[in-house]
C-alpha positions in Angstrom: 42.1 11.2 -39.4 38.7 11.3 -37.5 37.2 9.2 -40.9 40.2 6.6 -40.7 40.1 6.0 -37.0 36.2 5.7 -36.9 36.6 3.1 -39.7 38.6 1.6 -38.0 37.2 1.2 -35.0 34.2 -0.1 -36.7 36.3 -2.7 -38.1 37.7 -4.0 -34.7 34.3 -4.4 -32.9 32.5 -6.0 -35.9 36.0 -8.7 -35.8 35.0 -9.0 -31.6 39.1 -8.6 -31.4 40.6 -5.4 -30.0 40.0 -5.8 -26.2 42.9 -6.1 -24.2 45.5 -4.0 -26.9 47.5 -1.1 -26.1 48.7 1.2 -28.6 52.8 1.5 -28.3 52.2 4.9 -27.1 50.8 8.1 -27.3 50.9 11.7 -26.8 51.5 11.5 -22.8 54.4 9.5 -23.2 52.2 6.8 -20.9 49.4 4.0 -22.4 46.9 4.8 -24.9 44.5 3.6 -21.9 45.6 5.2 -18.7 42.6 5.9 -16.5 41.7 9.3 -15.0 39.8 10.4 -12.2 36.6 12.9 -13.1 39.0 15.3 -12.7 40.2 14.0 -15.9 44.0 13.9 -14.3 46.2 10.5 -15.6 46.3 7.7 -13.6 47.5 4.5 -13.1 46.4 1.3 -15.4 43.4 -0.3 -15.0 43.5 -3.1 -12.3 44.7 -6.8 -13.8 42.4 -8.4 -15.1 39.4 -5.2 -16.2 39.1 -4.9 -20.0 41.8 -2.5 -21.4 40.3 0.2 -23.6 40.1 0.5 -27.6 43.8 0.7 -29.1 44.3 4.3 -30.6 46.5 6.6 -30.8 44.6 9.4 -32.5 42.3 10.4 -29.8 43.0 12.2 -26.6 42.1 11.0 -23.2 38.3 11.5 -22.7 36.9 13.4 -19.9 34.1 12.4 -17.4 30.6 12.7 -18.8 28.7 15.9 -17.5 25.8 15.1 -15.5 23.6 16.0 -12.7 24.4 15.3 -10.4 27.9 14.9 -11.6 29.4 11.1 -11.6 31.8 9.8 -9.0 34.0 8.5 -10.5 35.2 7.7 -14.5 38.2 6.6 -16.1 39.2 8.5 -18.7 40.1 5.9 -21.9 41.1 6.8 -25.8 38.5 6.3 -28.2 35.5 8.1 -30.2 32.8 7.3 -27.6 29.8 6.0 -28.7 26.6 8.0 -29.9 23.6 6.7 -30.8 22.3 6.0 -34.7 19.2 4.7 -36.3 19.8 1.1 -36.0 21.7 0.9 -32.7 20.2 -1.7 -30.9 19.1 -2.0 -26.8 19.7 -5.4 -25.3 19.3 -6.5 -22.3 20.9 -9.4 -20.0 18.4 -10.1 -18.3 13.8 -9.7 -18.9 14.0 -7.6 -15.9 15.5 -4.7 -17.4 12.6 -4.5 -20.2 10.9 -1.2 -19.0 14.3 0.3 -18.5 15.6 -1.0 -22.0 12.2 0.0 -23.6 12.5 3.3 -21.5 15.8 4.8 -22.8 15.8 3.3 -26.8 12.6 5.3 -27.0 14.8 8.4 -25.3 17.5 8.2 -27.6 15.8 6.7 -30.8 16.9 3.6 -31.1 15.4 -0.2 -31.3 14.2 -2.2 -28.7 15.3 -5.8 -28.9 14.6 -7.4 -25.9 17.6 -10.1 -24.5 20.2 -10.8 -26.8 23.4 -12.8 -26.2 25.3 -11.9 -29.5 26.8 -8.3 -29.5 26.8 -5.6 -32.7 28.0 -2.3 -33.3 26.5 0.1 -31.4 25.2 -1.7 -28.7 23.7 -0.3 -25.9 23.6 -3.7 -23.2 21.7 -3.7 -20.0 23.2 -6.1 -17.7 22.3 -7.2 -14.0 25.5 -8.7 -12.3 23.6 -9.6 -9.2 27.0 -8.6 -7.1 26.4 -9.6 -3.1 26.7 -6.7 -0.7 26.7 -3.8 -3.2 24.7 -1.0 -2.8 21.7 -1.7 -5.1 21.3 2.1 -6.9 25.3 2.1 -7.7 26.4 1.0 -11.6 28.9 0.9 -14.1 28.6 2.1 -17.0 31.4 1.2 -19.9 32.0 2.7 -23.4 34.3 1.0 -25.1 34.8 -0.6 -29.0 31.4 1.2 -30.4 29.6 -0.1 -27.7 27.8 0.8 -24.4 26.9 -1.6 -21.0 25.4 -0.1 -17.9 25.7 -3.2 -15.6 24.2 -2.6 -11.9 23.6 -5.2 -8.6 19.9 -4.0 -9.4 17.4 -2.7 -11.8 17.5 0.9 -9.8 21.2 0.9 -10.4 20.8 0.4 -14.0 18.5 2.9 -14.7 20.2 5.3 -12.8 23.0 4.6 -15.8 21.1 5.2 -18.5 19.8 8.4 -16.8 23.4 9.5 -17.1 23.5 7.9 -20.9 20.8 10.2 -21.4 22.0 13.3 -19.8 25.3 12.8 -21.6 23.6 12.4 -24.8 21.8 15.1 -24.9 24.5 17.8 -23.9 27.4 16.5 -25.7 25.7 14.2 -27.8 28.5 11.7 -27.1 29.0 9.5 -24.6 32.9 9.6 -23.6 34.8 5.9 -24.1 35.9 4.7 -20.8 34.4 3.4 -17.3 31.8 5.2 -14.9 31.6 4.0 -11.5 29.0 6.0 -9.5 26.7 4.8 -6.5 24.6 7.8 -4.1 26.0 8.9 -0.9 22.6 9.1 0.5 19.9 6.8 0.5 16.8 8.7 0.2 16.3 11.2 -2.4 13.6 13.3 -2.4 10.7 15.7 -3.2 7.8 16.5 -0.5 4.4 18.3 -2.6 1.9 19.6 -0.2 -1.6 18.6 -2.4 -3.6 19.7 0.3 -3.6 23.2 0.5 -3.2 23.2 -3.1 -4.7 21.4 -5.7 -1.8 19.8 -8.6 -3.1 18.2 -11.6 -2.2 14.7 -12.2 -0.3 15.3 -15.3 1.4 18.6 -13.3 2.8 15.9 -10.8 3.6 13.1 -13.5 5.8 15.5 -15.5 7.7 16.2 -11.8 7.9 12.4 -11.3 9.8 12.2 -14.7 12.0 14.8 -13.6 12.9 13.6 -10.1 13.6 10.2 -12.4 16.3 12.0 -14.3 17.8 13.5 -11.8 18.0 9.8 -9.8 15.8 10.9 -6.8 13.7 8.1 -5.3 11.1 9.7 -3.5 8.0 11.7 -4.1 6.0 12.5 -1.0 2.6 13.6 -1.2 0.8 15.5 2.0 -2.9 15.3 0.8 -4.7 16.0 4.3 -4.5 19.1 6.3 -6.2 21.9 8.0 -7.8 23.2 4.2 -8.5 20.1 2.3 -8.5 16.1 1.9 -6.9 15.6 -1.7 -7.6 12.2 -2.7 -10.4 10.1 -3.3 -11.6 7.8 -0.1 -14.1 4.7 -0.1 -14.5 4.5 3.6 -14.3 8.5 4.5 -16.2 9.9 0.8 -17.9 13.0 3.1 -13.8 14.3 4.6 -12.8 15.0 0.6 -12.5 17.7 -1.3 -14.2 18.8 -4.4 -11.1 19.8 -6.3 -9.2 16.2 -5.7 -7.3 13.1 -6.8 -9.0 10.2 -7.9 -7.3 7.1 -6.9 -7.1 5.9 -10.8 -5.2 9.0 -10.7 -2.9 7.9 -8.0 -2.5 4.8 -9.1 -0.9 6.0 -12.2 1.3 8.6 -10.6 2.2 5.5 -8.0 3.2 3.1 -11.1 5.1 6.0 -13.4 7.3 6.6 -10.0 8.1 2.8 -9.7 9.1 2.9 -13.3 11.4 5.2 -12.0 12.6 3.9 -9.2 10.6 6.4 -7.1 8.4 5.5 -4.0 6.1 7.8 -3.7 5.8 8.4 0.3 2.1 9.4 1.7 1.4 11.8 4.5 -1.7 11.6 6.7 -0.5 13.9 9.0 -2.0 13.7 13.1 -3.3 14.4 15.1 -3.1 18.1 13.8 -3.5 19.7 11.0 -6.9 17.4 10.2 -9.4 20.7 10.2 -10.8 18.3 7.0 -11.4 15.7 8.7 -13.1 17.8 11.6 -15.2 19.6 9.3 -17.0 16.6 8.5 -16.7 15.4 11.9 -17.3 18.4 14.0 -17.8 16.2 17.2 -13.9 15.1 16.8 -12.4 19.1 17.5 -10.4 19.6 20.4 -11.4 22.0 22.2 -9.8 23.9 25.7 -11.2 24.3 29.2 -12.5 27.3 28.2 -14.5 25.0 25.6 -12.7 26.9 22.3 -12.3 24.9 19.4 -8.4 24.4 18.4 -7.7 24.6 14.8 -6.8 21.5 12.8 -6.7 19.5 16.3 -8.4 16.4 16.5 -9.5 15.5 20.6 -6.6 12.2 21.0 -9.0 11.2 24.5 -11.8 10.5 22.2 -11.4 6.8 20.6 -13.8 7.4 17.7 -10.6 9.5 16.7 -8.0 6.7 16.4 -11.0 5.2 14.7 -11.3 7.6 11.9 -7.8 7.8 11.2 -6.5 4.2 11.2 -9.7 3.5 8.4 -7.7 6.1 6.5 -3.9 4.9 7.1 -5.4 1.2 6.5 -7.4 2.4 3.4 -4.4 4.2 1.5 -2.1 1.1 2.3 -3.0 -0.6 -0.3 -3.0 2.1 -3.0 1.0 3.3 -1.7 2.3 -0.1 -1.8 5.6 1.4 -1.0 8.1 0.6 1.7 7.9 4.6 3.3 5.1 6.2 5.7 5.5 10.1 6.6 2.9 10.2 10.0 3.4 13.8 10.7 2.7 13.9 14.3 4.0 17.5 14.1 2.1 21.4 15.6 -0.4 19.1 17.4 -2.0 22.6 19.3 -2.4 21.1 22.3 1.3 21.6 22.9 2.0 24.5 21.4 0.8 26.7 25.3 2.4 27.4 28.2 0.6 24.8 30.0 -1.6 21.7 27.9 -2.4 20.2 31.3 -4.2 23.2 32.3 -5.3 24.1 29.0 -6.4 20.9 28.3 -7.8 19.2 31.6 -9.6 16.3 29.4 -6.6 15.5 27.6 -4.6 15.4 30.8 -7.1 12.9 32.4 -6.9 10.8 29.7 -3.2 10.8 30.0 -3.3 10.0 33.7 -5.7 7.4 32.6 -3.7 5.6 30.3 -0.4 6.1 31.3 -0.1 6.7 35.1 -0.7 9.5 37.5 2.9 11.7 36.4 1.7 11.6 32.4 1.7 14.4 30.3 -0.5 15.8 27.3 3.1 15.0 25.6 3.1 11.6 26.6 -0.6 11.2 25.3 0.5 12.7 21.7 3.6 10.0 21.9 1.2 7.3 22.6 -1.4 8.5 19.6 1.9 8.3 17.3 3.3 4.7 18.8 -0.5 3.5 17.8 -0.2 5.4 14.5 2.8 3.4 14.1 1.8 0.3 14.6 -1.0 0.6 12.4 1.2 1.5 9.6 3.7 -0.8 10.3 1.2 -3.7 10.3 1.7 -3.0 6.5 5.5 -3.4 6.2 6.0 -0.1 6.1 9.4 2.2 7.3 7.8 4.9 9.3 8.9 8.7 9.6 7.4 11.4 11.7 7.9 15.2 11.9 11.0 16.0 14.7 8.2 17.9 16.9 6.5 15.0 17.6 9.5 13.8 19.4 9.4 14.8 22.6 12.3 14.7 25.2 12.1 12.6 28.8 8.1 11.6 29.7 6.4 8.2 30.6 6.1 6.9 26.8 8.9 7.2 24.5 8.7 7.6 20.7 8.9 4.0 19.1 12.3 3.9 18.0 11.6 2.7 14.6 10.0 5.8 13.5 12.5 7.5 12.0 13.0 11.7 12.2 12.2 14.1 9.6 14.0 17.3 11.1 12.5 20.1 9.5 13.0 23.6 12.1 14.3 24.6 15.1 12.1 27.4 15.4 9.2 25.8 17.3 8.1 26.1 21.0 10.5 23.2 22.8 12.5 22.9 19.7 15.0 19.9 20.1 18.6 20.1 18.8 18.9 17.6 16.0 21.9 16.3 17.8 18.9 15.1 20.4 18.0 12.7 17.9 21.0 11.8 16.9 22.6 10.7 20.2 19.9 8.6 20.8 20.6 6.6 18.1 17.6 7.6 15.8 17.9 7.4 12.2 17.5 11.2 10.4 16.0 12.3 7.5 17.2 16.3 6.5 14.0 18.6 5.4 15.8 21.9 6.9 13.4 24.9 6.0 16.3 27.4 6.0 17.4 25.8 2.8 14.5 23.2 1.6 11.3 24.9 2.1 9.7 26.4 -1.0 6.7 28.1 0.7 3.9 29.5 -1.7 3.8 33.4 -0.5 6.5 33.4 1.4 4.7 33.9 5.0 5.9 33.5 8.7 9.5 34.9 7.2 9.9 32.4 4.7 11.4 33.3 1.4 12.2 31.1 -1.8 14.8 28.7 -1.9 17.3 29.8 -3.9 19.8 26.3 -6.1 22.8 29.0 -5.6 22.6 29.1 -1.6 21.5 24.6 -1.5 25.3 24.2 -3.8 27.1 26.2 -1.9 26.4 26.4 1.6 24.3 23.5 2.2 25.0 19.2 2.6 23.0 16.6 4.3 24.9 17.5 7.6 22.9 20.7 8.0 19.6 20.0 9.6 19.1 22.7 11.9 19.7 26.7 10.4 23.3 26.5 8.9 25.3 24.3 11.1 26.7 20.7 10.5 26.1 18.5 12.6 29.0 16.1 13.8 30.5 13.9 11.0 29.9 10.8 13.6 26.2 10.9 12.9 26.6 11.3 8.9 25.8 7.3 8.6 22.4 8.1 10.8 21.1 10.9 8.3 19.7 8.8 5.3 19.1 11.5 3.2 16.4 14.6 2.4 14.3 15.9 0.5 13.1 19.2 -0.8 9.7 20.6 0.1 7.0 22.3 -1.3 4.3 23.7 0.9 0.9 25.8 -0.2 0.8 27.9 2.4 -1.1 30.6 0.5 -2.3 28.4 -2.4 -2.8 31.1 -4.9 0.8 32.9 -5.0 1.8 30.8 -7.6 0.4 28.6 -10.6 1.9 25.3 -11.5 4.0 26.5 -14.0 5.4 28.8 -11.5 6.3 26.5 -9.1 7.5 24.1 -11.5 10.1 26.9 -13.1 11.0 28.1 -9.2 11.9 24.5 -8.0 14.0 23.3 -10.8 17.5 24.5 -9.9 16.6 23.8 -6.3 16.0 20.6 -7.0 18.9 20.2 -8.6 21.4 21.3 -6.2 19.4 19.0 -3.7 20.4 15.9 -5.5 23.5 17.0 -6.2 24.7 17.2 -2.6 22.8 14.4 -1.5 24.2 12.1 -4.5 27.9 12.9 -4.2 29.9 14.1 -0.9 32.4 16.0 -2.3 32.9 19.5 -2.8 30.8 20.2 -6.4 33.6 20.0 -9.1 31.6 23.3 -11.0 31.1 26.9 -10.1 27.7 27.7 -9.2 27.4 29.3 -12.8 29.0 26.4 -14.6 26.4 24.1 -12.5 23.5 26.4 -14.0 24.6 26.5 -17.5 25.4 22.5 -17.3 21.4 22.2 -16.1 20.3 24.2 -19.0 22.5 21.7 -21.7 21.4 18.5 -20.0 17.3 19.5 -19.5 
């Protein structure tokens, strides 16, 4: 039966007849085409007008492809799927589609053959239907009559569908007939690698960025500057880097596989702590108290040939992250981090008074060195983000409201609630470190991040510890990402960190991509990672 109704089927797409039959009826007692939820449940018809699947009557209603993250929605059709054969072609609608076209017939083996209007057996059709006001990363993906189209608003969307294409192929090695529809809930996606304490190879860090592709994250942020080293290659600052670094060829490369992906990569120059590299080379730039100690990794904000030393940088590595995200840090500037910084720090407090009238605060001075941060960044067409302690509550000079929050703990001295942010109307990225923080070594109570404990207890919602904030401010929280810091560099080798992130990573995405309660146990979810990888 499987022989005759494959023939068959071969027959009716060669023909171009077959869309828009029904078989008389079938083993349901309903048509041979009802739809079904990824529940695979029967449903309704498809809406008037949407093509009506392949007529059979010899297979049974297909079920949702198995992905991860999982798909939003499909509806389940009758039919042998598609898989792909020697021959098979990739077309695409439009030239813009070539890297993704070129990308997945290399994947799954098949030919290349640029835009084609005419349609064969086995297709595999890339299309752009340019539809106003949809979100840009959602697709559709249809397998029907021996063939395959992913259609999207935009290139992202589209590869996103053939990153489920691929997934499905290569656990079931069939790609179920019928309709995906699927779109992320959240809008950033992403993975934070701390290069600064800890040097990553460039190929180490490609190989991640083709991960995070197939898993459909869009954001790779490096942190290349702190307290221990200066990672990447600098023309106007050679004597701040490091010996063990990143050239900017190196970048470059990582920078262009991610947009192949659909990936921004998202640089960190964090101030004005954690810069002990820059202050190394600069020792005249150290912040020191009334006492005349030096504070660690705190660069002296009252000095100007500081702002001078750190816009050269953020104006230098513009050009080589042309993408549209900024991380600024801003957070553990020491100066704030005592009982009193006015006392502590009498120049800083003069400079305050100075600059920003006689009731200004060391706080209000650290607000102003991220506001002129900002608009150094900005005058770049970049979306800036800062770390949530950089935010500080009340004061003379307010955080630029532009700058966007990446809430990270709760833990520190002053710590605001994330509702803080919220209320104020502030837009909300969600790094939480009681669930996203892989920390090398595990110090300062850390411990590893476990995939079981992000699928089951965790969702975008939870910034702060284990509580969800408000559903009002879910449209304010634009996503997350998952972290890797380098605390104590040596604890673990690449390959170790590479193996200890991967479920992580993949219950991250999973509950930023799709709101509802995962379909899969936490072991099903784990033994569907291991088919799909």
């Amino acid at each position: 039966m499987l022989v005759v109704a494959l023939a068959a089927g071969a027959v009716v797409a060669a023909s171009g007849v077959g869309v828009g039959l029904w078989a008389t009826s079938d083993d349901d007692g309903g048509p041979a085409g009802s739809a079904a939820s990824r529940s695979g449940d029967t449903a309704d018809s498809p809406p008037s007008g949407e093509p009506e699947p392949s007529p059979t009557r010899s297979y049974p209603l297909s079920r949702a492809p198995r992905t991860i993250p999982a798909v939003r929605d499909h509806s389940a059709e009758r039919g042998p799927g598609w898989r792909p054969e020697r021959g098979h072609r990739v077309v695409v609608g439009d030239p813009a589609l070539a890297d993704e076209g070129r990308l997945i017939a290399g994947e799954l083996g098949l030919t290349y053959a640029g835009k084609k209007d005419d349609e064969r057996a086995g297709d595999l059709r890339l299309e752009l239907n340019k539809g106003k006001g949809a979100n840009p990363e959602s697709y559709t993906m249809t397998v029907r009559g021996g063939r395959v189209t992913v259609s999207a608003p935009a290139e992202a969307g589209v590869f996103y569908g053939t990153r489920t294409l691929k997934q499905q192929i290569r656990g079931a090695e069939t790609a179920p007939e019928g309709v995906v529809r699927d779109e992320p809930a959240k809008q950033r996606r992403g993975m934070m690698l701390d290069i600064a304490r800890k040097h990553f190879t460039a190929g180490w860090i490609e190989d991640r960025v083709r991960e995070l592709g197939d898993l459909k994250f869009n954001e790779l942020g490096l942190h290349f500057s702190d307290d221990q080293s200066f990672r990447i290659e600098s023309d106007s600052h050679p004597e701040i880097v490091a010996d063990q670094h990143l050239t900017k060829a190196q970048v470059k490369r990582i920078v262009d596989l991610a947009a192949s992906r659909h990936i921004t990569v998202v640089p960190e120059i964090d101030s004005p702590g954690h810069l002990g590299a820059v202050i190394d080379a600069h020792p005249g730039l150290q912040l020191r108290n009334a006492g005349g100690g030096a504070v660690r990794g705190a660069i002296d904000i009252s000095d100007p040939e500081s702002a001078e030393i750190v816009d050269d940088l953020l104006n230098e590595y513009a050009e080589l992250f042309p993408g549209s995200q900024w991380n600024l840090g801003a957070d553990e500037y020491q100066a704030l981090v005592v009982s009193d910084p006015e006392a502590s720090f009498p120049g800083l407090a003069a400079a305050a008074r100075k600059e920003h009238g006689s009731g200004a605060t060391v706080e209000d001075l650290a607000t102003s060195w991220l506001n002129d941060r900002a608009d150094t960044v900005r005058a770049h067409g970049r979306t800036l983000r800062a770390w949530n302690d950089g935010f500080f509550e009340g004061g003379s000079v307010r955080a630029a409201k532009d700058i966007q929050v990446a809430y990270w703990t709760g833990k520190e001295i002053g710590a605001r609630q994330p509702a803080d942010y919220l209320s104020e109307g502030r837009e909300v990225l969600n790094y939480n470190d009681e669930f996203l923080y892989y920390v090398l070594g595990e110090p300062n109570d850390f411990v590893y991040p476990t995939g079981e404990r992000i699928y089951e207890q965790w969702t975008p919602r939870v910034l702060r510890g284990t509580t969800a904030v408000p559903s009002r401010y879910d449209g304010q929280i634009l996503g997350g990402s998952f972290a890797i810091w380098c605390d104590l560099s040596g604890s673990q080798s690449e390959d170790q960190v590479a193996a200890g992130i991967r479920m992580p990573l993949r219950a991250t995405v999973q509950k930023l991509w799709d709101p509802a309660e995962p379909a899969l146990s936490w072991a099903e979810f784990r033994s569907l990672a291991d088919e799909v990888d």
